[in-house]
C-alpha positions in Angstrom: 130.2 68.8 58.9 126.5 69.0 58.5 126.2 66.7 61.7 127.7 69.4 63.7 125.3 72.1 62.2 122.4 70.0 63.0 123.6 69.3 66.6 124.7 72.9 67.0 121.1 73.8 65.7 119.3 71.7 68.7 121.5 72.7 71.1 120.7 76.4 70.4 117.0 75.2 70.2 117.2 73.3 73.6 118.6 76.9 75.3 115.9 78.8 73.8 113.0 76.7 74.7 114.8 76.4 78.1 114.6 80.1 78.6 111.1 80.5 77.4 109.9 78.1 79.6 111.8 79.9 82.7 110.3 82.8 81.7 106.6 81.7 81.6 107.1 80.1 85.1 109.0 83.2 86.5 105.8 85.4 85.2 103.4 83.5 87.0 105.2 83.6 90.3 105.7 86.8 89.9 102.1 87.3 89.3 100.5 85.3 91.9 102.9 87.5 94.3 100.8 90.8 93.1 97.7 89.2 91.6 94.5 90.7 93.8 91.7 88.1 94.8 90.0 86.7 92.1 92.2 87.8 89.2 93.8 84.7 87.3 97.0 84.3 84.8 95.4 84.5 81.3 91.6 85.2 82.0 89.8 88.4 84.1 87.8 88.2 86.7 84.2 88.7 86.1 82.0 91.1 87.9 83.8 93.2 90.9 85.9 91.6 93.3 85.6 91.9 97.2 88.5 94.3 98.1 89.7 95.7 102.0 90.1 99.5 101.5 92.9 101.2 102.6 94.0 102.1 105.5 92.9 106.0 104.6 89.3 104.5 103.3 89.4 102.6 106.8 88.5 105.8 108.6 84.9 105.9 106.7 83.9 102.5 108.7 81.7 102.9 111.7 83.8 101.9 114.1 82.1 99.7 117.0 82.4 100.3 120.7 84.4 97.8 122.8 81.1 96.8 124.6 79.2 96.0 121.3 81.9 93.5 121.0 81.9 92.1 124.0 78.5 92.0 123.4 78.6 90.1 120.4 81.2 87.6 121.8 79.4 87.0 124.6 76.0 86.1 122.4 78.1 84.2 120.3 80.1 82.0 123.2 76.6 81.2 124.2 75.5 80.1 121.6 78.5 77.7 121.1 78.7 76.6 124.4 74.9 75.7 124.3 74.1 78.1 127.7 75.1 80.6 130.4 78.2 82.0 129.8 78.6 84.6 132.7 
């Protein structure tokens, strides 16, 4: 009789850990689905973090004109390709 306590017991004990376990390993996927850049699973990130802003901050940017890219691309494949790029 006291066997089947005991056994009962670790059974119960087995399913508990069991879940616990799942758990801790379904919060962490869960957080490194929504965790923002730098931010880890027990500790805070020190200092501010580099964030993109929103698409309604995005409006706030200077935007460049298409010629100061082309511009830029154009210095750039020069560069790389050691010459004239026409």
């Amino acid at each position: 009789m006291m066997e089947n306590v005991v056994v009962f017991l670790l059974v119960i004990f087995a399913g508990v850990l069991m879940a616990a376990i799942c758990f801790v390993i379904g919060a962490w996927v869960m957080f490194k689905g929504k965790a923002g850049p730098g931010e880890g699973f027990v500790r805070t990130p020190k200092g501010q973090v580099f964030s993109i802003p929103d698409a309604e901050q995005a409006e706030d940017f200077p935007a460049e004109s298409e010629t100061a890219v082309a511009e830029r691309s154009k210095k750039f494949l020069e560069g790389l390709l050691g010459g004239g790029v026409k």
